[in-house]
N, C-alpha and C positions, 0 to 999 in steps of 0.2 A: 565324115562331115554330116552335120544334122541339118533340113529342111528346117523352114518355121511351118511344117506340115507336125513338126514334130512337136512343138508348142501348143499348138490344139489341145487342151485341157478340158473336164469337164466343171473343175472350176470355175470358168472363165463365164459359163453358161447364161448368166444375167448380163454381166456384161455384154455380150453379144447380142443377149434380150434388149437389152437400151439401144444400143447400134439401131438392131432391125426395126424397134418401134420410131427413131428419128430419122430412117428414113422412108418409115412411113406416111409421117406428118409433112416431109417433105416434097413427095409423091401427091400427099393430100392439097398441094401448098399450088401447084403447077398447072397451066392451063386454066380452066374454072376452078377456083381453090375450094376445096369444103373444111371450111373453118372447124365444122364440130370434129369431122374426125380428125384433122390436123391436131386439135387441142387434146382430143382424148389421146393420141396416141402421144403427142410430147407429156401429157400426166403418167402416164404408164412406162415411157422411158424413165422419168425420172424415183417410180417406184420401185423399178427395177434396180437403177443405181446407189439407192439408199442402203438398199442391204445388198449387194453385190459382192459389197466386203465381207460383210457374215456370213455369206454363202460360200463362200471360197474356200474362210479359213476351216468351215467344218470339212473338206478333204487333207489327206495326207499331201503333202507336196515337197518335192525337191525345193533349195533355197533358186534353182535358177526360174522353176515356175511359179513361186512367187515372185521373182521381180519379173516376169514376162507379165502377170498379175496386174501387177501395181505401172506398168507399163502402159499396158491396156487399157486401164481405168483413165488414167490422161488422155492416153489418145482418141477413144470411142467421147469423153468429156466436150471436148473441144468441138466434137461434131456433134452429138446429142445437143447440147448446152451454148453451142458457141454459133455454130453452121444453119442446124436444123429453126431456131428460134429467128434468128434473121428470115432466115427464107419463108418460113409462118407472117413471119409479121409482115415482110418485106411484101406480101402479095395485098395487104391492103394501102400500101403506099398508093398517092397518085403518081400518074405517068408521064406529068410534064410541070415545066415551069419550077420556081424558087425554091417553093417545098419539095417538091422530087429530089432537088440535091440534097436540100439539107439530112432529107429523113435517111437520106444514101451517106450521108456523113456519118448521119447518129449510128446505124447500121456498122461503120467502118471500124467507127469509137467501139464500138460492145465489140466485135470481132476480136479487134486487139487486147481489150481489158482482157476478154475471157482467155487468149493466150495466155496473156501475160501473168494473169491471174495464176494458172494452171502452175506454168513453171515457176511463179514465187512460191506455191506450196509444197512443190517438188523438193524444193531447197529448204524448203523454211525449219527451221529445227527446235520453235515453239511448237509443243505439242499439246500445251492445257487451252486453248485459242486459238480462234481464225482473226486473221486483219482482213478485213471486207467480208462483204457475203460471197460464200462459197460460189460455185459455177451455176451447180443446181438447183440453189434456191432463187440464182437470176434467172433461170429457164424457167422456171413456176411461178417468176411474178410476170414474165412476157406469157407467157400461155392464157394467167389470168388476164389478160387485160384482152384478149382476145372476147372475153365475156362484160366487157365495158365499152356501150357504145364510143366510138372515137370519132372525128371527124377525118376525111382520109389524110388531110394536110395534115393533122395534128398523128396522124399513127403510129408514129416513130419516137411518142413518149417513153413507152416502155423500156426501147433499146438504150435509148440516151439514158433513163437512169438507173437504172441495172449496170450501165458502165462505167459511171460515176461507184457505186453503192461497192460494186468488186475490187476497185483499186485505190477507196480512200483508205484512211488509214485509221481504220474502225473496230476497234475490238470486240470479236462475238465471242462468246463462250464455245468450247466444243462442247454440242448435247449430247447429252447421256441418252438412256434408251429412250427415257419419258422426251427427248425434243427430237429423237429420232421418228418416234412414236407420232408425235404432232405432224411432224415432215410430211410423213407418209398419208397421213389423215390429211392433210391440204392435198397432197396431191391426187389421192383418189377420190374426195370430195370433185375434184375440177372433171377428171373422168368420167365418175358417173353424171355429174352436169352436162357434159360434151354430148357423153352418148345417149341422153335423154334428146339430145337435137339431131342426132341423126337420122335418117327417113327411114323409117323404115323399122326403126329399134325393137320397136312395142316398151319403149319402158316411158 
């Protein structure tokens, strides 16, 4: 009988790289929040996840470590993209009164889409297309707005439509390298912006 000690691949190695950097941002997110490195590191999760798949497939693998693979990718998903971006955003909510709830609504709504999200793609068996935008690119447009002054009432723009945008019924192309290519270029674009604000950087 095999552990999931034994599933430990080096595969898997960005994958776990996204993991650690959204629970950085969320680390970042706790007590006194620091926004820049909160955002830089949800950029860097999600650069990670971009090619996470192309990294994998260049090793040999059994067909059960790639579905532990393709396993993994959902589930680290949901917390980089679903968990971590709430709790970013979730720290500039205010802390009382009508807006508090609501922006805890919108917060609840993007939770769920990103679920939900997740497992319609699990299943989905269009393969030339995405319906909604993918997880990852709702985590990159909540990170960006982190860089758009907000009022604290109004903070919970990004979650609300980022959860709308993942569950309409919206056909995106699947990119090729050149829209993999741009992915990647937004998100380390917001990175390097981040870490331009944090103290200390020298950049």
């Amino acid at each position: 009988m095999n552990a999931p000690l034994h599933d430990l691949h080096v595969s898997n190695l960005l994958t776990y790289g996204s993991l650690a950097a959204a629970l950085t941002a969320v680390a970042a997110s706790v007590g006194t929040p620091n926004v820049a490195i909160a955002g830089c590191a949800l950029a860097i999760a999600a650069i990670a996840d971009a090619f996470d798949g192309r990294f994998a497939r260049t090793f040999r693998r059994t067909p059960r470590q790639a579905r532990i693979g393709h396993e993994l990718d959902s589930l680290v998903d949901a917390v980089t993209f679903g968990l971590a971006p709430v709790v970013v955003v979730g720290s500039r909510f205010v802390t009382s009164g009508p807006a508090a709830g609501l922006s805890w609504l919108a917060a609840g709504c993007y939770a769920l889409a990103v679920v939900t999200r997740l497992a319609f793609y699990n299943v989905q068996e269009e393969e030339s297309r995405f319906v909604g935008i993918p997880t990852p690119a709702a985590g990159l447009l909540c990170c960006t707005s982190l860089l758009i002054p907000t009022p604290a009432a109004a903070a919970a723009w990004p979650l609300a439509v980022a959860a709308v945008l993942m569950v309409a019924p919206l056909p995106i192309p699947r990119p090729g390298a050149r829209g993999l290519s741009l992915f990647a270029a937004w998100a380390a674009s917001l990175a390097i912006a981040f870490a331009t604000l944090i103290p200390g950087s020298g950049l």
